[in-house]
ZAMARGU-4260 file (C-alpha; in steps of 0.2 Angstrom, whole numbers, plus 5000, padded with zeros to 4 digits):
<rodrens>
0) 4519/5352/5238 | 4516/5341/5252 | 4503/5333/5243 | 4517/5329/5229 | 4528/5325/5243
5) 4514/5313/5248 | 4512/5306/5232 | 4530/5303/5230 | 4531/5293/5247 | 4516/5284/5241
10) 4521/5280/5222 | 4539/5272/5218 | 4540/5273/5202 | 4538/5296/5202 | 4550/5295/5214
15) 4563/5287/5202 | 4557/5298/5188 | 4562/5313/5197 | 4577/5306/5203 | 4582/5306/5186
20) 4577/5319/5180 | 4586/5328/5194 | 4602/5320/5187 | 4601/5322/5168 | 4599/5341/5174
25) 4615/5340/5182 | 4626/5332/5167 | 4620/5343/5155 | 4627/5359/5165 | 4642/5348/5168
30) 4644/5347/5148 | 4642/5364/5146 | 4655/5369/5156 | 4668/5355/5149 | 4665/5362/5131
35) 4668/5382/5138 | 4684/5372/5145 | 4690/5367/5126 | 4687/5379/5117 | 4700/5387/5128
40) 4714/5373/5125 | 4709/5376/5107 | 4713/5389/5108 | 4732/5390/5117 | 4734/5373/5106
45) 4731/5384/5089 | 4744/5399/5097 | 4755/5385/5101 | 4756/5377/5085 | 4758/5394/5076
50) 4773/5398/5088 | 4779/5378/5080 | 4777/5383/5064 | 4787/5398/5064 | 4802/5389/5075
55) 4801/5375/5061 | 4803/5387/5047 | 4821/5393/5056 | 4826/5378/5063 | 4827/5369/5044
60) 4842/5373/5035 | 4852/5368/5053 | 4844/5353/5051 | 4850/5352/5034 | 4869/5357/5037
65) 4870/5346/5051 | 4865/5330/5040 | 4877/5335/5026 | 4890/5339/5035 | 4888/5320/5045
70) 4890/5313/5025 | 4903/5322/5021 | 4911/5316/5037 | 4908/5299/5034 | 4914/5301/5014
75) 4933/5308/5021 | 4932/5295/5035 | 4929/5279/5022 | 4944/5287/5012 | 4958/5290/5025
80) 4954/5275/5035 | 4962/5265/5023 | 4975/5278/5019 | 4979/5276/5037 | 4979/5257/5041
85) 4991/5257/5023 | 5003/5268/5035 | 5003/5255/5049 | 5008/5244/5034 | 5025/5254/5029
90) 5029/5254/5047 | 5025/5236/5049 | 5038/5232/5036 | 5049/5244/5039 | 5051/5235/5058
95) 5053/5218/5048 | 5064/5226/5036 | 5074/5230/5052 | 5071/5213/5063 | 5077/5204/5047
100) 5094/5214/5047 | 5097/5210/5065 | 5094/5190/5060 | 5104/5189/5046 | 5120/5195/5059
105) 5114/5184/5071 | 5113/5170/5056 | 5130/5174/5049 | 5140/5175/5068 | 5130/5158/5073
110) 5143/5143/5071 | 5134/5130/5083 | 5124/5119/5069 | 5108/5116/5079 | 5105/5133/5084
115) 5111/5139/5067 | 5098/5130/5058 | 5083/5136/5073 | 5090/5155/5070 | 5089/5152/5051
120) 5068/5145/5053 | 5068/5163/5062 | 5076/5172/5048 | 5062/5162/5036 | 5047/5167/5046
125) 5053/5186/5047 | 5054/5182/5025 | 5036/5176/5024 | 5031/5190/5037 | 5039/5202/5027
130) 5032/5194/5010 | 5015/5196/5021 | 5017/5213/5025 | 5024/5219/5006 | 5008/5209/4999
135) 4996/5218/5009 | 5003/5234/5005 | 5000/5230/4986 | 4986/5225/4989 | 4978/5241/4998
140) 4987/5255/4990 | 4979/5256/4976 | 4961/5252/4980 | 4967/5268/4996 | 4972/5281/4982
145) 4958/5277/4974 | 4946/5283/4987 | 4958/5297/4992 | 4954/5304/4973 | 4937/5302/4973
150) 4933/5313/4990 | 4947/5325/4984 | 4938/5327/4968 | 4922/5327/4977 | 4926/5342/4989
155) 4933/5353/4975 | 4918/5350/4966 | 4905/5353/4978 | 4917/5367/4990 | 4913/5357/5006
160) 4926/5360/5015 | 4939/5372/5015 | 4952/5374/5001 | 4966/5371/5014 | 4959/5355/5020
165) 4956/5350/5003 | 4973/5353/4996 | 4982/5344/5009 | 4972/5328/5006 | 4975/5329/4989
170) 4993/5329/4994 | 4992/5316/5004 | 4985/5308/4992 | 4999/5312/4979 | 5012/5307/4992
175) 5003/5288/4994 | 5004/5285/4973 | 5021/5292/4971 | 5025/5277/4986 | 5015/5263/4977
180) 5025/5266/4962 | 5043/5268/4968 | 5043/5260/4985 | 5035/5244/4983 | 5043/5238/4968
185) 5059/5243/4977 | 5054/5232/4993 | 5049/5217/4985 | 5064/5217/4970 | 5076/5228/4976
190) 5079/5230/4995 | 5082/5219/5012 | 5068/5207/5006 | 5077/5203/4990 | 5093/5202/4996
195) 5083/5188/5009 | 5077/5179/4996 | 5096/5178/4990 | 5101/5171/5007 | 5088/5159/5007
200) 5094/5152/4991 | 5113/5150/4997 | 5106/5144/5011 | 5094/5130/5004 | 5110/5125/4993
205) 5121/5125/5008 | 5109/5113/5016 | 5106/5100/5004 | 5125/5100/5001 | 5126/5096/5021
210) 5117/5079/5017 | 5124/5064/5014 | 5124/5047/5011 | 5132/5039/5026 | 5131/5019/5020
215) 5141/5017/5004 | 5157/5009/5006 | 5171/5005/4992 | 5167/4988/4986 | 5181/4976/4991
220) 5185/4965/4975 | 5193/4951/4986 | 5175/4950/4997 | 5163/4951/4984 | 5143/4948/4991
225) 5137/4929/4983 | 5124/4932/4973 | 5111/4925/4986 | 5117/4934/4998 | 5100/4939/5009
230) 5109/4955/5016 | 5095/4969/5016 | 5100/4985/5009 | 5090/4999/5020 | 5090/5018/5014
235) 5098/5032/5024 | 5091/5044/5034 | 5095/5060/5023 | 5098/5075/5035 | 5089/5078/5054
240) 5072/5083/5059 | 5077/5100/5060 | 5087/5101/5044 | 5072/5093/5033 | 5060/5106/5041
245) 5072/5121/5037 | 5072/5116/5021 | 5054/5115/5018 | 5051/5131/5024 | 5064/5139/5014
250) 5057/5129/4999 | 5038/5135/5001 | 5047/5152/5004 | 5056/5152/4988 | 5041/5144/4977
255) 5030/5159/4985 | 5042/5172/4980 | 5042/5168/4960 | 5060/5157/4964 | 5052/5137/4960
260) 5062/5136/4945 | 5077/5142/4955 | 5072/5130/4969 | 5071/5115/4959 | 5087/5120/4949
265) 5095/5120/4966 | 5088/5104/4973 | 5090/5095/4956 | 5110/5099/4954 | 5115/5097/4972
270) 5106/5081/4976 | 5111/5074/4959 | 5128/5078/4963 | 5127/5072/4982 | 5120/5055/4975
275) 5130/5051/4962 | 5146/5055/4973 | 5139/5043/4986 | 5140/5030/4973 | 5158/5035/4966
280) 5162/5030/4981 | 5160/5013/4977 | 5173/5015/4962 | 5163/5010/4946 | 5177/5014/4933
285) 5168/4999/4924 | 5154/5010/4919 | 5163/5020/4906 | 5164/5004/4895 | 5145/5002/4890
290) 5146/5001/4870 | 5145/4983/4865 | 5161/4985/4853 | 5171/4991/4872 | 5162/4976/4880
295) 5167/4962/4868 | 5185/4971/4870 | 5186/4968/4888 | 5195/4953/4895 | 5182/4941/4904
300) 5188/4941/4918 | 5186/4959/4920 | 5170/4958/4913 | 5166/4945/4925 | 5168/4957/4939
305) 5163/4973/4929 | 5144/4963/4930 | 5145/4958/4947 | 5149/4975/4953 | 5135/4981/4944
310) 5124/4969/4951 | 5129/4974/4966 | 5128/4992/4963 | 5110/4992/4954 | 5104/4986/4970
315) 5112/4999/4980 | 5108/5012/4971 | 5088/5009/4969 | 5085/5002/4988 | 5094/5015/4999
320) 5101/5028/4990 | 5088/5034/4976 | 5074/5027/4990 | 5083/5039/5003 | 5084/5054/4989
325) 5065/5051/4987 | 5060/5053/5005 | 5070/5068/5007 | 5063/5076/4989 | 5046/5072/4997
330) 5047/5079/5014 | 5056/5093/5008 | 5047/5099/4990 | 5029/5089/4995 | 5019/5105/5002
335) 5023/5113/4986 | 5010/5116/4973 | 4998/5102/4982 | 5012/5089/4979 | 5013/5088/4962
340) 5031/5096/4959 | 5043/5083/4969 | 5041/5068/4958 | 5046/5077/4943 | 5061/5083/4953
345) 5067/5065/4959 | 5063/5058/4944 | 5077/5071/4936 | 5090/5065/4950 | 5087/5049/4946
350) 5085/5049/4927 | 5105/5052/4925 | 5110/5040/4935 | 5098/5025/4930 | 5104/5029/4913
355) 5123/5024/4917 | 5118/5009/4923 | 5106/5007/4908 | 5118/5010/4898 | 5131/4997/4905
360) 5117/4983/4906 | 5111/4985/4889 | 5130/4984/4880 | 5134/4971/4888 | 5117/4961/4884
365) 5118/4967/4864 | 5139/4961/4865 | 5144/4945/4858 | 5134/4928/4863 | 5152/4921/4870
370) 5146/4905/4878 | 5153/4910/4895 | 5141/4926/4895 | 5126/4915/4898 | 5128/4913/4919
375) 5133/4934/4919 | 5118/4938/4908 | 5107/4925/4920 | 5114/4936/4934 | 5108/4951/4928
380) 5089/4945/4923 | 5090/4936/4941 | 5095/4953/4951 | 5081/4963/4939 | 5066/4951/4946
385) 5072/4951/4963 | 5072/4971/4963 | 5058/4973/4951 | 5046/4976/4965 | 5055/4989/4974
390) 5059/4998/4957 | 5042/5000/4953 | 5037/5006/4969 | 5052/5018/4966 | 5046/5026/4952
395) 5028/5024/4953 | 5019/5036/4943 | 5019/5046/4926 | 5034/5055/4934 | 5045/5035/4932
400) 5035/5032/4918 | 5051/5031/4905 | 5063/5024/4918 | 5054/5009/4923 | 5050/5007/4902
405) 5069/5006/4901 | 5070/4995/4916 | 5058/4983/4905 | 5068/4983/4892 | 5083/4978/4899
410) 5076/4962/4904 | 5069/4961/4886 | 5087/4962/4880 | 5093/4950/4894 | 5078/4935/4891
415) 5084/4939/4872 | 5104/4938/4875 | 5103/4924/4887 | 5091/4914/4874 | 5102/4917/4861
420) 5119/4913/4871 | 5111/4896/4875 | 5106/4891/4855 | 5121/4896/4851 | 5130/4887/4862
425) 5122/4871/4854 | 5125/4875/4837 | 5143/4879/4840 | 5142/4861/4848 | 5133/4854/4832
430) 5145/4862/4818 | 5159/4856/4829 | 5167/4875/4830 | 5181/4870/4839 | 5189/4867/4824
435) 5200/4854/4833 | 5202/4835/4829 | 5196/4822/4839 | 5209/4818/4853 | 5224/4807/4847
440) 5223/4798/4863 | 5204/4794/4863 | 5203/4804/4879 | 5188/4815/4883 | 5187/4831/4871
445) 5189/4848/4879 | 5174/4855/4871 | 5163/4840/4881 | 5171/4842/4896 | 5166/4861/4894
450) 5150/4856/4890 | 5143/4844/4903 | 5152/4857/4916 | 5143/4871/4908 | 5126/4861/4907
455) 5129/4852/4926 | 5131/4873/4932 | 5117/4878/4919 | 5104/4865/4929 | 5111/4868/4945
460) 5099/4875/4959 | 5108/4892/4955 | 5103/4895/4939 | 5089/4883/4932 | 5076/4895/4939
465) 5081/4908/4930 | 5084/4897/4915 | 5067/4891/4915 | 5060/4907/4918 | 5069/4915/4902
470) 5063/4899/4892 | 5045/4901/4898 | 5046/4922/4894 | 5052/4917/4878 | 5039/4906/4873
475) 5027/4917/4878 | 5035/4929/4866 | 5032/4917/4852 | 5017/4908/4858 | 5007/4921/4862
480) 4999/4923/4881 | 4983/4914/4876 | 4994/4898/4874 | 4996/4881/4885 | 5015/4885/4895
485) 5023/4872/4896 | 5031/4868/4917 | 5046/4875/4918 | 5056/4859/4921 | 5050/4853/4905
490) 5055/4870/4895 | 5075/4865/4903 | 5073/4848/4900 | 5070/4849/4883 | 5083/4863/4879
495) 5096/4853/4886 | 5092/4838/4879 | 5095/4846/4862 | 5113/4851/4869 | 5116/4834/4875
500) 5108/4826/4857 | 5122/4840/4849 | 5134/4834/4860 | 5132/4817/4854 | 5133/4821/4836
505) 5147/4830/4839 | 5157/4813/4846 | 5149/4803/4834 | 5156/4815/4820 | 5173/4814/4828
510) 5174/4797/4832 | 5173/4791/4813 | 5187/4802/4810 | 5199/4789/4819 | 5206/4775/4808
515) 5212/4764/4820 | 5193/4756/4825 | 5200/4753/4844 | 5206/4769/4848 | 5190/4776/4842
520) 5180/4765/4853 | 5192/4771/4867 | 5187/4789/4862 | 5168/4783/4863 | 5169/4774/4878
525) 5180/4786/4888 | 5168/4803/4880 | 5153/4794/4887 | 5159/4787/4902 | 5163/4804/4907
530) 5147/4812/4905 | 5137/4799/4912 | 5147/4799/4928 | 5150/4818/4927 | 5130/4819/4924
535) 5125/4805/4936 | 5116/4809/4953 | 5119/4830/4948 | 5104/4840/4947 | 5108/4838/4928
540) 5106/4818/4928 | 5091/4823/4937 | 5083/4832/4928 | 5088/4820/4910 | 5081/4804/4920
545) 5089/4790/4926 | 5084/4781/4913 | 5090/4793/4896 | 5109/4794/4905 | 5110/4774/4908
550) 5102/4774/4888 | 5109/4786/4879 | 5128/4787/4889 | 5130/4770/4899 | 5124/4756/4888
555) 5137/4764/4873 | 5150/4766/4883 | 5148/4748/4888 | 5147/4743/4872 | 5161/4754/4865
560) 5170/4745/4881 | 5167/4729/4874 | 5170/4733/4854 | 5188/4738/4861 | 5192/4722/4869
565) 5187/4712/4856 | 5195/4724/4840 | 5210/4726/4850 | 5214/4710/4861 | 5201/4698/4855
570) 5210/4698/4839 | 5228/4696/4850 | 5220/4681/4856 | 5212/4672/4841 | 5232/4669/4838
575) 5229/4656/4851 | 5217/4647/4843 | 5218/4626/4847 | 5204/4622/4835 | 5217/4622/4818
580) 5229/4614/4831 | 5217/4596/4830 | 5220/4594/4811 | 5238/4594/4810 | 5251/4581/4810
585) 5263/4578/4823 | 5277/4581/4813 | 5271/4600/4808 | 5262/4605/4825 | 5277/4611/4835
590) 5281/4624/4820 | 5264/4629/4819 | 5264/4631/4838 | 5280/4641/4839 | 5274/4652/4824
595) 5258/4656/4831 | 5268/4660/4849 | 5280/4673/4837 | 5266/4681/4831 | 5258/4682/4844
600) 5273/4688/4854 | 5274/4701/4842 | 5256/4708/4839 | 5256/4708/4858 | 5271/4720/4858
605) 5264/4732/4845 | 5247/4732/4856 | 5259/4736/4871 | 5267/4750/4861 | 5251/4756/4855
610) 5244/4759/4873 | 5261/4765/4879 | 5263/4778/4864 | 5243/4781/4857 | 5230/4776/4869
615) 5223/4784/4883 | 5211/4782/4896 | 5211/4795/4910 | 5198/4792/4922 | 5207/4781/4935
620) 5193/4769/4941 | 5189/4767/4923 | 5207/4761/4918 | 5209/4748/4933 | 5194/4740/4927
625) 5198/4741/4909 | 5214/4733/4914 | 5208/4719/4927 | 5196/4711/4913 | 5211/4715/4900
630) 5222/4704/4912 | 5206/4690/4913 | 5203/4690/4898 | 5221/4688/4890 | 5232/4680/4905
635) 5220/4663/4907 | 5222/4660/4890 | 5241/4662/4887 | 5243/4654/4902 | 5232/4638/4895
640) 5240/4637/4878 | 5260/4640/4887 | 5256/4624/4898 | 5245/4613/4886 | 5260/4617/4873
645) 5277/4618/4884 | 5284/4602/4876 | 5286/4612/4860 | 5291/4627/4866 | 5306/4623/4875
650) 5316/4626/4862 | 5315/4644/4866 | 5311/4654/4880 | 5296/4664/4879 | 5287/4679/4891
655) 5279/4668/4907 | 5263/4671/4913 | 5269/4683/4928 | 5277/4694/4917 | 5263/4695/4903
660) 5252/4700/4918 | 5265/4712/4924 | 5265/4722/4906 | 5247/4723/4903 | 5246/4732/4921
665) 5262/4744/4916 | 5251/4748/4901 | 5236/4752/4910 | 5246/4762/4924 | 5241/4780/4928
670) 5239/4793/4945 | 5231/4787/4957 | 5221/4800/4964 | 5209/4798/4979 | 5192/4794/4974
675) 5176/4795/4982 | 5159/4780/4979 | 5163/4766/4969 | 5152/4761/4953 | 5154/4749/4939
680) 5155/4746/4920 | 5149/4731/4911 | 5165/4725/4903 | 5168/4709/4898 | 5171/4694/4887
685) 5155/4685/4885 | 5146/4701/4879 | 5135/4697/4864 | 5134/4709/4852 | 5120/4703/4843
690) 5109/4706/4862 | 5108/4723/4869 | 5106/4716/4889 | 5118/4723/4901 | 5134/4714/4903
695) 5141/4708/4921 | 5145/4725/4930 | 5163/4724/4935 | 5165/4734/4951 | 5176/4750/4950
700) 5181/4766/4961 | 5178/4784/4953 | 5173/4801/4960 | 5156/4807/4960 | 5161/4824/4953
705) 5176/4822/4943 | 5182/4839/4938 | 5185/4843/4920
</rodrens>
């Protein structure tokens, strides 16, 4: 052993070798003892799980119970859980049903209009919460019933709960159908909430009744606006804040409730009523006569005024009181069905009262083409293009669609009328309908003088435009739009230049109907006298030319001046003649010379009576100068041959110069009326008629706006 031991000090590597060896010893009786320690476990592990087993087996069907009985708890909840908040439901209404009661007393005993109307947006918010409430029950009794059923049918199927529980749900359930078919209808068509929805409807009537037109006057016939008149017709604020924002809600109420069509029945009739009242006001009897037979049966002057009320009234009626019922059918019918509702309502409103004015316009535009019409019909065009852009923004849309279609044809049947009025007028001129014979004085024709005034207004600043503007419509008409207009100075020019032209035949015609040749060159001279000075620096004479008036008026009254004075004293004078004095003999010439003063004597007093009796020249200026060169022409010479031949005439006493002078003016007297700028007429005795110069201008006085 101690030689081991001795070896084991000696060698390392044994002593490591047993070391080991020493330890594997040790783990494997540590091994065995750990698997003597499990088989024990195992074995308590296997009594245990036999004890498991056998608790498993009763524990099972608890399990089982427990799980059914948290479906079945979950089935009844999912079906009385609606059944329940539909309870809260009938409560909530019922306590609307209630609140509403109390407002509609406070409505009714409410007499202060501002608080009236905040009550009444009170009363509409407990409707539409009402409606809200009566909705939702609708809404979830049926789908609640529905589930009540189906777990009633469920637990008598399956016996899952007791037959008391069971019966009393299916009660409940009985009770919740027998109230969704009775009770609801009755809420929402036959209770308080109906009877609100009949309040509101008074009410939204009573409102829109509240609103009128504040700025329409009676028209005063003795202060009637002029026609350019720049007064700016504004609309009217219809009704307040408040009042417009009651009236949308109780709209948008109504038109949630199945009422629209009573709504817009309601707006329609009272707001139609409201503007068409605001515009009786104005008194516009004139717009019961509208045929064209009444029209031509009214006098002028009341037709005159008939037109320029509804001029007048047109205009009032699209700028502020059809503009203020569109605002209001906006603001208080806009929010209902996205918009698209109120323009088919204010086109309703206005639709019946355009058409009176329609109406109104159109018989007076298809009435007789009296010449006189012309300036009313030219008023009526003028007022529709000035208003034209406001009327179509008025009734913009499909909605105005037909109104403004009949707003265009009106001025059709004006440009027409007023076109037709004008031609007319010229050939009434042409065929000389007047049916009256030239004037037995030579003086100015009334139909001329009617004429040149109507033409001199016709060119005026007032109308031209419009003329022009009807001439240039009417071309287009005929022409086509592709053609070359022509300016609109032109287009007048040449109309009225065919009425002058007819104006001229029309003298012309008349003039050969004189037989005595000097009267019918008075009748020339004193017809175009006038309308040259009536024409001349006037926006008619203008428009003509200087150069057509002096032409076509001037020169051939000159020379009608001249053919007078020569036809009618010329001829006096040739009595006078020395020539055939020269070849006779002493012994015969003082018989010759007292003959030729006899007859002279008498041709001059029939040429004195014929002036006195037959001849006539009324404008004032013209007559002096007629009778200054008359008294140059004729005095000299009597005065010439009463001196050179005295000797012979002393036998007998004849008229002296002074007092030839003094007859000639007596014959040529006449008013004389104040006159304005003086201007002259070539008159005088060395005109040569074989030249057409101008003859030596003889000054003279006369108006430069003789009235007619």
């Amino acid at each position: 052993m101690s030689s081991m031991e001795d070896q084991k000090d000696n060698d390392p590597t044994l002593s490591k070798l047993l070391t080991a060896c020493y330890d594997l010893r040790n783990l494997l009786q540590t091994s065995a003892n750990v698997e003597t320690t499990l088989e024990e476990v195992n074995k308590k592990l296997s009594s245990i799980q036999d004890s498991l087993t056998i608790s498993s087996k009763r524990i099972g069907p608890l399990q089982t119970l427990s799980i059914a009985n948290k479906a079945l708890d979950t089935r009844i909840n999912r079906a009385i859980s609606p059944a329940l908040a539909l309870l809260d439901s009938f409560k909530l209404s019922d306590a609307l049903q209630t609140r509403l009661l109390e407002l509609d007393t406070k409505l009714s005993n409410e007499t202060v209009p501002k608080k009236r109307l905040k009550k009444l947006i009170k009363y509409v918010d407990c409707v539409d919460n009402l409606n809200e409430a009566i909705s939702l029950i609708s809404q979830e009794c049926e789908p609640a019933i529905q589930k009540l059923q189906e777990v009633v049918e469920f637990l008598s199927r399956t016996k899952a709960a007791d037959q008391y529980r069971t019966e009393r749900l299916r009660e409940t359930m009985i009770t919740l159908k027998a109230l969704y078919e009775t009770e609801v209808d009755v809420m929402k068509f036959d209770g308080v909430f109906d009877e609100a929805l009949m309040n509101l409807q008074d009410e939204f009537e009573g409102l829109l009744q509240q609103l009128r037109h504040q700025m329409i006057h009676e028209a005063d016939d003795q202060e009637e606006n002029d026609r350019h008149d720049d007064q700016v017709l504004l609309p009217t604020e219809l009704g307040s804040d408040l009042e417009v924002e009651a009236l949308g809600r109780i709209a948008k109420t109504l038109a949630a409730n199945d009422c629209l069509d009573i709504c817009i029945d309601i707006y329609v009739k009272v707001r139609y009523r409201r503007a068409a009242k605001a515009l009786m006001r104005l008194n516009p009897d004139y717009l019961r006569t509208y045929t064209p037979e009444e029209v031509d049966e009214m006098e002028w002057e009341s037709l005159e005024t008939a037109i320029s009320l509804w001029i007048q009234h047109f205009e009032l009626a699209v700028k502020s009181v059809l503009v203020s019922e569109k605002a209001l059918c906006s603001q208080v019918l806009g929010s209902i069905l996205d918009g698209m509702i109120w323009p088919e309502c204010f086109t309703k409103i206005a639709d019946k009262i355009m058409a009176v004015f329609f109406r109104f316009g159109e018989g007076v535009a298809r009435s007789n083409k009296e010449p006189q019409k012309l300036f009313k019909l030219l008023d009526m065009f003028d007022s529709l293009e000035k208003l034209k852009p406001d009327f179509y923004e008025t009734f913009e849309g499909e909605a105005g669609a037909d109104i403004c279609s009949r707003f265009r044809e009106l001025e059709k049947l004006l440009v027409h009328a007023s076109t037709k009025v004008f031609w007319e007028f010229g050939l009434r001129i042409e065929g000389n309908q007047d049916g009256l014979p030239p004037p037995q004085d030579g003086s100015v024709p009334k139909l001329v003088r009617y004429a040149i005034n109507y033409l001199k207004y016709l060119a005026s600043d007032i109308y031209s435009p419009s003329m022009a503007q009807v001439f240039r419509i009417e071309q287009s008409w005929k022409a086509g739009i592709l053609s070359k207009p022509e300016t609109d100075e032109d287009l007048l020019k040449d109309a009225i230049s065919n009425i002058m032209e007819a104006i001229q035949r029309n003298v012309e015609s008349k003039k050969v109907r004189y037989k005595d040749k000097a009267l019918s060159n008075i009748f020339v001279m004193n017809t175009y006298w006038y309308i040259y000075m009536r024409c001349k620096n006037t926006e008619l004479g203008k428009l003509l030319g200087d150069q057509y008036m002096k032409k076509k008026y001037k020169i051939v009254a000159e020379e009608s001046a001249y053919m007078y004075q020569r036809q009618c004293w010329g001829n006096l004078m040739s009595l006078l003649d020395k020539e055939e004095l020269k070849s006779v003999n002493k012994d015969a010439i003082g018989a010759i010379i007292r003959g030729k003063m006899e007859t002279f004597m008498k041709s001059f007093d029939e040429i004195l009576q014929r002036h006195r009796n037959s001849y006539s020249i009324p404008d004032v200026d013209l007559r002096d100068q007629i009778r200054e060169a008359t008294i140059k022409y004729v005095v000299p010479e009597y005065t010439e041959f009463l001196n050179s031949y005295s000797s012979f005439l002393q036998a007998k006493t004849y008229l002296s110069s002074k007092i030839v002078e003094g007859l000639l003016g007596q014959i040529f007297e006449g008013s004389r009326e104040q006159t304005g700028n003086r201007r002259s007429i070539s008159v005088t005795r060395d005109y040569k008629e074989e030249n057409s110069r101008e003859s030596k201008p003889l000054r003279r006085a006369i108006s430069s706006n003789i009235d007619a």
